[in-house]
C-alpha positions as semicolon CSV with decimal commas, in nm:
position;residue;x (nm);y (nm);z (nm)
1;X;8,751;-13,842;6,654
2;X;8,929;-14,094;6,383
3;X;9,085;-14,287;6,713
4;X;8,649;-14,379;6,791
5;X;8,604;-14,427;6,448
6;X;8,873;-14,702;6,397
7;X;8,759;-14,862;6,736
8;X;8,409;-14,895;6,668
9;X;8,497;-15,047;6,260
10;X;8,741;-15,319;6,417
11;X;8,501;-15,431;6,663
12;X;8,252;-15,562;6,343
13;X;8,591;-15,790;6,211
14;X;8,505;-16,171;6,286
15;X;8,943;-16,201;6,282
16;X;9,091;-16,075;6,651
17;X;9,380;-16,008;6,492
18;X;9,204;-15,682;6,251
19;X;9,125;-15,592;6,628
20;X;9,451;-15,614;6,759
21;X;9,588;-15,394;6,490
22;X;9,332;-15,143;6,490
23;X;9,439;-15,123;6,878
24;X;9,801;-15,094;6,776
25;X;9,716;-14,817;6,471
26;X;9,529;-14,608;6,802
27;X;9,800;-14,649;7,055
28;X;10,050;-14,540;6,824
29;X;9,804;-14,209;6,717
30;X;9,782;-14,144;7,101
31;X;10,192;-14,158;7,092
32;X;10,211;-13,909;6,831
33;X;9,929;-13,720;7,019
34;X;10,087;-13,712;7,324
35;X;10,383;-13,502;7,191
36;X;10,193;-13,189;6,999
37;X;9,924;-13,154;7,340
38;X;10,018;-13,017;7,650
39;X;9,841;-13,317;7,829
40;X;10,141;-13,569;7,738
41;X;10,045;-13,760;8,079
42;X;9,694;-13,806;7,952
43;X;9,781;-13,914;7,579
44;X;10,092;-14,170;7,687
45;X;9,807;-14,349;7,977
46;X;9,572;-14,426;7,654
47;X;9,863;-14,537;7,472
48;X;9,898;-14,778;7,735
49;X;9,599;-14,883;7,819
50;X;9,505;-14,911;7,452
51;X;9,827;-15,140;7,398
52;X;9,743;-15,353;7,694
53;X;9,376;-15,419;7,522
54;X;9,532;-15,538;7,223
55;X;9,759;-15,800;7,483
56;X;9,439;-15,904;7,622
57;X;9,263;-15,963;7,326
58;X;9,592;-16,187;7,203
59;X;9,626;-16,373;7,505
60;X;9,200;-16,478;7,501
61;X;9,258;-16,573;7,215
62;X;9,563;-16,757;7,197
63;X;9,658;-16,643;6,862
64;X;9,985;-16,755;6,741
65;X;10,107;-16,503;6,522
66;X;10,460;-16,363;6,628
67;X;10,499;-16,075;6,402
68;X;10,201;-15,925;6,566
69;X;10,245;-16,060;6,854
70;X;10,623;-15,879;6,860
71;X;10,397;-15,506;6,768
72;X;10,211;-15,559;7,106
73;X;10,514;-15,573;7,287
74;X;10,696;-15,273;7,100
75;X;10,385;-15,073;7,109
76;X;10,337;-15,173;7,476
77;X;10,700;-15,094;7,613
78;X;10,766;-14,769;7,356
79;X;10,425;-14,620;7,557
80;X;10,583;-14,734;7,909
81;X;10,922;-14,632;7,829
82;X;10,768;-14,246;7,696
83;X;10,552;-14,255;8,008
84;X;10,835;-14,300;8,256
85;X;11,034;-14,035;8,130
């Protein structure tokens, strides 16, 4: 699947933050995902999870980059928001 595919490129990347978007890029497929499958549940707890990789891998690192930084947090709460609905 492209989602694996993306994953396993952006884990070669020396820069966290090629990681952290990849992460974002796959959360945001798993959005889209989760609205054309009838397993929405299943989709929207990737989402999440993937989103709250990409936090983790921000916060080990202590990156300081706020842009990004800001499309963790919309990723992260558009996922939570879709999932508590």
């Amino acid at each position: 699947m492209l989602i694996n595919v993306m994953y396993d490129r952006a884990e070669v990347f020396e820069d966290p933050s090629q990681l952290i978007h990849a992460l974002y890029l796959q959360s945001a497929v798993y959005r889209a995902l989760a609205s054309k499958n009838n397993d929405e549940q299943v989709f929207f707890l990737k989402a999440t999870k993937t989103a709250e990789e990409a936090l983790d891998i921000y916060s080990k690192h202590e990156l300081d980059d706020i842009k990004l930084e800001g499309k963790i947090y919309f990723n992260l709460g558009s996922t939570l928001q879709l999932l508590a609905a």
